[in-house]
Structure formats: C-alpha cells, structure tokens
C-alpha positions in Angstrom: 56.3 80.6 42.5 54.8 78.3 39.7 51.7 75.8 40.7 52.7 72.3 39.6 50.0 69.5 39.3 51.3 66.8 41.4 49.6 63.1 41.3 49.5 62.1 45.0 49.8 58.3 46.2 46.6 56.9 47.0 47.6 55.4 50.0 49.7 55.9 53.2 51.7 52.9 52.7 52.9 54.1 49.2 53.5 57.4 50.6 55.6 56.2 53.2 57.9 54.1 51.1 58.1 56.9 48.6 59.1 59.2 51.8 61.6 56.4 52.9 63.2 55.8 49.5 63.8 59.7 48.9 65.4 60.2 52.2 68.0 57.2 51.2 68.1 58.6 47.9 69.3 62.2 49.9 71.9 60.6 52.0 73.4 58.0 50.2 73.2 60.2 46.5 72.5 59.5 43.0 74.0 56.7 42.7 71.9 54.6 45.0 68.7 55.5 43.2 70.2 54.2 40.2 71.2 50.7 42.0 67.8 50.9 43.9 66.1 51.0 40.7 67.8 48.3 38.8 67.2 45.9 42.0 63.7 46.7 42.4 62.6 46.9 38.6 60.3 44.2 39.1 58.4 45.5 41.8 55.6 47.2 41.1 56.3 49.2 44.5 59.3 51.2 43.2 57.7 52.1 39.8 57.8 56.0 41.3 61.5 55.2 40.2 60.8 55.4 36.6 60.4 59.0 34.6 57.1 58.3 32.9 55.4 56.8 36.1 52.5 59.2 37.6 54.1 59.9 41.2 57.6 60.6 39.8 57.3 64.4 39.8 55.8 63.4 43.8 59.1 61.6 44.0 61.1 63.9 43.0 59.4 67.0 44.8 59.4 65.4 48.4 63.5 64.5 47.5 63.9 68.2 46.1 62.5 69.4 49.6 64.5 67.1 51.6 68.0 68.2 49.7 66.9 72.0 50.5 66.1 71.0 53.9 62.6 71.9 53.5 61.1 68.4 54.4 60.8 66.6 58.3 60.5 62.8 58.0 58.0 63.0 60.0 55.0 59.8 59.1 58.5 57.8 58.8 59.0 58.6 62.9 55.6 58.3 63.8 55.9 54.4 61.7 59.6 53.5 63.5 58.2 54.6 66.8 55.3 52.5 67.0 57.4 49.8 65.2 59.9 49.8 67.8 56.7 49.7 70.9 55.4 47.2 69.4 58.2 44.6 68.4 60.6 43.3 70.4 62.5 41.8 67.5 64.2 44.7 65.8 65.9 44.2 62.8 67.9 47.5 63.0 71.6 46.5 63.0 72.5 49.9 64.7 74.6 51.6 62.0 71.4 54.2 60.7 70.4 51.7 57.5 67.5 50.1 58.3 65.3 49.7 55.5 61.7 48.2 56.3 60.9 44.9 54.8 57.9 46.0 52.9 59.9 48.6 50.5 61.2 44.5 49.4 57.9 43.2 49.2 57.4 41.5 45.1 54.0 42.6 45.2 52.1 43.9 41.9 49.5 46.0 41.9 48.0 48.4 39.8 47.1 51.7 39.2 43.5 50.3 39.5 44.1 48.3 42.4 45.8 51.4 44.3 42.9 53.2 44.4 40.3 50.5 45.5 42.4 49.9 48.6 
C-alpha cells in the first residue's frame, strides 16, 4: 500500500459537509457532483469540488472509501441525532434527502480564515 499525503480540513464543520457531500455523491452518482458543483460554484464551502483545491484528494479518498464500503458515516449520525433532540422543527421531508442548510450557506472564507477558526 502506497502512503498518500492527504491535506485534512481544518475544522469539523468542513469535514462534515465534505463527509455529507461524498455520501450524496455515492448514492445519487456522478452526475450529481457535477450539478452540485455547478450550483454551488460560488460558495467557497464546496471548493473541495474542484480538482486543484487542497482537500480534493480528501474528497475523493473519503468517497473512494464509502463506494468500497470501507467508510461509516458516523460524525454525520452523531450531528442528525443531536439535531433531531434538540429541534422540534425538522426539516426532513421523510423520503432519505435531507440536506443540512449550512452545506447552502453563501459564505466565503479563506484558506487563511479556515485555519484561524
């Protein structure tokens, strides 16, 4: 096995919607990466999207795992449990495609910003 030099998100947050986007990404198939990307290209949030951003390879090694079945969701359960504990306003429709408000958030930051957080 081959050692690969991974950049890593430097917050939870980031690594959650980067989890959460790569497990759409595995169900729904290419082609939903492709219109996520194209909706999102102005938020700095999806940048992972693009090939020449830092946490691409991250990206693409946590959806690689997931495809192979190597990968539990599991900081997205921990997040949905405590979500659903403590709201009583859900706005999960029921049919398995909830996506959290904050992967929709038009928020720019920087690389810079990231890592004084």
């Amino acid at each position: 096995m081959y050692k690969t030099s991974l950049w890593q998100p430097a917050t939870i947050k980031t690594h959650n919607i980067i989890e959460r986007t790569a497990s759409f990404v595995c169900q729904q198939g290419a082609q939903f990466e492709i219109v996520l990307k194209a909706k999102q290209a102005g938020n700095s949030q999806f940048d992972f999207l693009r090939f020449d951003h830092y946490l691409n390879p991250y990206y693409k090694h946590i959806l690689r795992a997931m495809k192979e079945g190597r990968y539990n969701l599991v900081s997205s359960n921990k997040q949905e449990q405590s979500q659903e504990s403590n709201s009583e306003d859900s706005d999960d429709d029921g049919d398995g495609s909830y996506l959290h408000p904050s992967l929709f958030a038009p928020k720019k930051c920087s690389r810079l910003e990231e890592l004084t957080k």
